[in-house]
ROKESE-819692 format. One record per residue (C-alpha): residue number from 1; residue in one letter; x, y, z. Coordinates in nm, 4 decimals, decimal comma. Layout:
// ROKESE-819692
{site NUM "A" {X Y Z}}
...
END
This chain:
// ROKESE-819692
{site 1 "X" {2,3223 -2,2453 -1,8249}}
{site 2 "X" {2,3432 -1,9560 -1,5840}}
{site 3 "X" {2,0161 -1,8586 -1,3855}}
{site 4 "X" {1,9361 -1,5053 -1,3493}}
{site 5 "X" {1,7839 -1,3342 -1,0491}}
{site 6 "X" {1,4732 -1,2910 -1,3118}}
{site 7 "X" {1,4202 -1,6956 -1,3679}}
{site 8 "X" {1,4788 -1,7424 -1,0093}}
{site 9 "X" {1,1629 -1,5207 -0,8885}}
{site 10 "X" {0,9389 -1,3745 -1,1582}}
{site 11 "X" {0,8327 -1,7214 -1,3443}}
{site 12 "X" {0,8420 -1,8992 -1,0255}}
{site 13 "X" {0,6095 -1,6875 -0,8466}}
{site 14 "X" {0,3675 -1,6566 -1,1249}}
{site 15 "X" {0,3599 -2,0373 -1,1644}}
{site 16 "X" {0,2925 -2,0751 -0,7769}}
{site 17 "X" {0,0521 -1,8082 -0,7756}}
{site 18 "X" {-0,1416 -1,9677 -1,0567}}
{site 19 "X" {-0,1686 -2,2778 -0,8815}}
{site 20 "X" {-0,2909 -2,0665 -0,5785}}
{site 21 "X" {-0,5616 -1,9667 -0,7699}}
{site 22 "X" {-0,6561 -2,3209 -0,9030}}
{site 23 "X" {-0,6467 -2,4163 -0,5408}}
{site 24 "X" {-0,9248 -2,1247 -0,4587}}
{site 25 "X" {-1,1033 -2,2381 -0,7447}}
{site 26 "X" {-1,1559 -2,5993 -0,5833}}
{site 27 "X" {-1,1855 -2,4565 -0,2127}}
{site 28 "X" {-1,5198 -2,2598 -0,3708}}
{site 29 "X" {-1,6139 -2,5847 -0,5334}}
{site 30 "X" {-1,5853 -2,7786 -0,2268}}
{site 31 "X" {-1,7656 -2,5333 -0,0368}}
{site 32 "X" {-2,0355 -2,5099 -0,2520}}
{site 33 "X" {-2,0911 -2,8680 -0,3118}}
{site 34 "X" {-2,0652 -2,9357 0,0545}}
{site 35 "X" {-2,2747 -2,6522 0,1280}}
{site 36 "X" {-1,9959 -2,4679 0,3500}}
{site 37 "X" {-2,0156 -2,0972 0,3908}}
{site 38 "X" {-1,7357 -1,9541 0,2484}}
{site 39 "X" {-1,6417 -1,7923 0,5552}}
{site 40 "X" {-1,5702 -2,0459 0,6881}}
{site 41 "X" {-1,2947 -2,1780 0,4689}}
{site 42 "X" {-1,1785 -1,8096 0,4163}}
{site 43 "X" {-1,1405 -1,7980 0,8078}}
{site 44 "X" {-0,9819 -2,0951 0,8401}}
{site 45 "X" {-0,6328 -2,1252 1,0524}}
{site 46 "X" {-0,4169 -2,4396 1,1515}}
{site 47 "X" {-0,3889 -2,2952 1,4764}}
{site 48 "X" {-0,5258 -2,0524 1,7183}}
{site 49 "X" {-0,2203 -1,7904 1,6495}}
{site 50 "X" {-0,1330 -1,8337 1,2816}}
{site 51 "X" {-0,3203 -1,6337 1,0036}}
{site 52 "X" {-0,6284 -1,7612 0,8674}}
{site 53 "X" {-0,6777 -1,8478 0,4651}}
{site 54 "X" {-0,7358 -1,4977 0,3565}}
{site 55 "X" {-0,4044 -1,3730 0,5176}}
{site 56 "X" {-0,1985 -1,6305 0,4152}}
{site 57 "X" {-0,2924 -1,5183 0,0506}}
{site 58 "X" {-0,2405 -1,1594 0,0898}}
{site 59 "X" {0,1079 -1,2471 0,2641}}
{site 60 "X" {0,1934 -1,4330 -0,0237}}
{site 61 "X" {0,0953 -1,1996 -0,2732}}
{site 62 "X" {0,2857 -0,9349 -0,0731}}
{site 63 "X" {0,6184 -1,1043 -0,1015}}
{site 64 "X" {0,6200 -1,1444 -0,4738}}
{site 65 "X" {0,5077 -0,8148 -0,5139}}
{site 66 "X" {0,7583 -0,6799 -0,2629}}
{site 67 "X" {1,0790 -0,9120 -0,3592}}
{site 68 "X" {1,0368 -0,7924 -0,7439}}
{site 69 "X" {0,9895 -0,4189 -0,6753}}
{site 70 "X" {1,2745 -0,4361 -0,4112}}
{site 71 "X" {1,4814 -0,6281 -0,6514}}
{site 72 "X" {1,4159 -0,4014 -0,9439}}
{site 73 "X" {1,4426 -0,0873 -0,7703}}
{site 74 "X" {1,0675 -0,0150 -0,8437}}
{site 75 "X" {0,7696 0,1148 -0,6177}}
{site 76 "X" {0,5630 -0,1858 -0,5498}}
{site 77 "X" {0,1739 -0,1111 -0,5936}}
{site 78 "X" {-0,0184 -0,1118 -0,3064}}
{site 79 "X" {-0,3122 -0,3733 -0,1904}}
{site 80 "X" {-0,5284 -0,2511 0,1075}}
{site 81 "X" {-0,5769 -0,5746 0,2507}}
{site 82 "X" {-0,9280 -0,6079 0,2660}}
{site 83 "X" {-1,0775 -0,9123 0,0646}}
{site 84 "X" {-1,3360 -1,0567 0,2470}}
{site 85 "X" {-1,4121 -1,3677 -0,0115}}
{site 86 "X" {-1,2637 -1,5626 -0,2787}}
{site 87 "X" {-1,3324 -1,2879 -0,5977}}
{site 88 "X" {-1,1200 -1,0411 -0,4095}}
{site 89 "X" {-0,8531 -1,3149 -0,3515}}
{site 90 "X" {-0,8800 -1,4097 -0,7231}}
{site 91 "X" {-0,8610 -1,0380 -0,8005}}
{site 92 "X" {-0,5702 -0,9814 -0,6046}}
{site 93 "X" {-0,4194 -1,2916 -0,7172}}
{site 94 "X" {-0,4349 -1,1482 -1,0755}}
{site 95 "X" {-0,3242 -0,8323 -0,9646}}
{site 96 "X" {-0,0171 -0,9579 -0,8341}}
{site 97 "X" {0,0407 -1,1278 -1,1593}}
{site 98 "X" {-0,0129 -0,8532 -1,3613}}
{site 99 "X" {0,2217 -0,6600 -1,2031}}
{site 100 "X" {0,4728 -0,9014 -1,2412}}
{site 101 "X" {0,4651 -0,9017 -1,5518}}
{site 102 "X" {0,5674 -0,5989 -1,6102}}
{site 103 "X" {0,8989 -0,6947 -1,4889}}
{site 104 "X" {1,1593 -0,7570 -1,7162}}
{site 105 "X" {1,4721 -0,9048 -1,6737}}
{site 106 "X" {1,7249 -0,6529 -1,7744}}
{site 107 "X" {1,5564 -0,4626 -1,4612}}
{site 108 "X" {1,6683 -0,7548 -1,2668}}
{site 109 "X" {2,0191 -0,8272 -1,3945}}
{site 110 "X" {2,2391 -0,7332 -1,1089}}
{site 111 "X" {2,0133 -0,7518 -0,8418}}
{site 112 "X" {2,1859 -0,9984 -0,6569}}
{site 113 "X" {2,4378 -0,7272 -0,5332}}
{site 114 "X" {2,1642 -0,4441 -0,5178}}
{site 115 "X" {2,1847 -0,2860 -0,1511}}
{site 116 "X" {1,8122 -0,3909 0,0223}}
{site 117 "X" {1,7220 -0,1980 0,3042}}
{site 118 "X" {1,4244 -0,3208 0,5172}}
{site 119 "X" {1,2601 -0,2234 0,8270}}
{site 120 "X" {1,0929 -0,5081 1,0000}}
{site 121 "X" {0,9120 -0,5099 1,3784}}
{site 122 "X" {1,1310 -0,1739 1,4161}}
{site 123 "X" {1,4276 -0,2884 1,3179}}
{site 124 "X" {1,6181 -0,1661 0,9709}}
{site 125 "X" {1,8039 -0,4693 0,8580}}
{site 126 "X" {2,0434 -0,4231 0,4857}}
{site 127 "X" {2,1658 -0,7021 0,3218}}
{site 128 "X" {2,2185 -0,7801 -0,0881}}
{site 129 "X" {1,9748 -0,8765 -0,2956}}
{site 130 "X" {2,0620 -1,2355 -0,3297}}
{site 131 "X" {2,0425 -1,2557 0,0266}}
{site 132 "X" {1,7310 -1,0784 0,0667}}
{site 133 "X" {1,6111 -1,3367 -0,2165}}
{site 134 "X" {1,7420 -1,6885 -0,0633}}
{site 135 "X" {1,6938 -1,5648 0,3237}}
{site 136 "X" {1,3692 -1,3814 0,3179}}
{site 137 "X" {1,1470 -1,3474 0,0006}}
{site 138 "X" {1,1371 -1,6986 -0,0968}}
{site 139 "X" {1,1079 -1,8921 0,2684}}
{site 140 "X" {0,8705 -1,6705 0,3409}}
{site 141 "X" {0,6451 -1,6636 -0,0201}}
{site 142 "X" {0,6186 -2,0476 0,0064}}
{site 143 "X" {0,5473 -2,1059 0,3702}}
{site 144 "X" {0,2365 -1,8523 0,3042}}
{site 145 "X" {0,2110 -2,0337 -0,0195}}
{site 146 "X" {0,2286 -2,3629 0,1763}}
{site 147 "X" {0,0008 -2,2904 0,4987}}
{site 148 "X" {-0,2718 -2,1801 0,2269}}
{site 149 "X" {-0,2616 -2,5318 0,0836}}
{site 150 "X" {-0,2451 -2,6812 0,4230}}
{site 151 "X" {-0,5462 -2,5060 0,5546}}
{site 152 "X" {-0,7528 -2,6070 0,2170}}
{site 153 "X" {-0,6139 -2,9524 0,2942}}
{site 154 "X" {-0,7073 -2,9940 0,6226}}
{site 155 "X" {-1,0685 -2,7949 0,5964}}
{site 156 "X" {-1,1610 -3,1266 0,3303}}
{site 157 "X" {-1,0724 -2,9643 -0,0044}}
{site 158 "X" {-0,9692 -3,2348 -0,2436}}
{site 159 "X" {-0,6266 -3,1321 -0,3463}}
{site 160 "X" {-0,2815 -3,2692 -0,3416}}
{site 161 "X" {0,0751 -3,2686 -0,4254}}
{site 162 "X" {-0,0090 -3,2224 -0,8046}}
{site 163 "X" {-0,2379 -2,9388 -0,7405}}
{site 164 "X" {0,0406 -2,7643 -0,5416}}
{site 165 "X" {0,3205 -2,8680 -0,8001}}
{site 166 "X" {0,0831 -2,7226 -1,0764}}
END
């Protein structure tokens, strides 16, 4: 079997993205049943300089959406980046989804050699699409992916490896 750019993103993210949701799902639970503002489980961070929950979502949702426009040679939509609670994150969550599924894998065949150009802090970087896949869409996806779990994890939210795995 030969994997496609396609199976190696679009499925992949959706599944993790899912599970992201499920995860929200049980943080408003938790909150609830613990009485817990949401708040403060939205503003959570593992440390004093990394993103708090609601970032870590947004940045998560951003590199799906960006990798498979980039990829496909497609405008990505845009998300304003202003949830404030877990609806919006749902919503944007969904939104995410949604868009990729309108992505189809004949737009992705070849994408592995498509030229990606990419400005980031100032600097234009180009590399191939593969590249751009392995060396910065997924790291980055689950590491946002990740810390999200993490800071559910450590703020008491009963979850674990399965939840993650999905």
């Amino acid at each position: 079997m030969i994997i496609s750019m396609y199976n190696m993103t679009i499925p992949v993210w959706k599944r993790s993205l899912n599970n992201l949701s499920i995860l929200l799902d049980k943080a408003v639970a938790y909150a609830d049943a613990k009485k817990i503002e949401h708040g403060v489980i939205l503003n959570a961070r593992l440390y004093p300089d990394m993103f708090a929950l609601t970032k870590q979502v947004q940045i998560a949702s951003d590199n799906a959406k960006f990798g498979a426009a980039r990829l496909a040679n497609l405008e990505a939509p845009k998300f304003e980046d202003n949830e404030t609670n877990f609806a919006e994150l749902q919503a944007r969550i969904g939104k995410t989804i949604a868009f990729l599924d309108t992505i189809t894998p004949p737009q992705l065949e070849g994408s592995e050699n498509r030229n990606i150009a990419l400005v980031i802090h100032d600097t234009k970087q180009e590399m191939k699409g593969l590249q751009y896949l392995l060396d910065r869409v997924q790291p980055n996806f689950y590491f946002h992916i990740t810390t999200a779990y993490n800071i559910l994890r450590h703020n008491g939210v009963d979850i674990g490896k399965k939840d993650f795995l999905g």
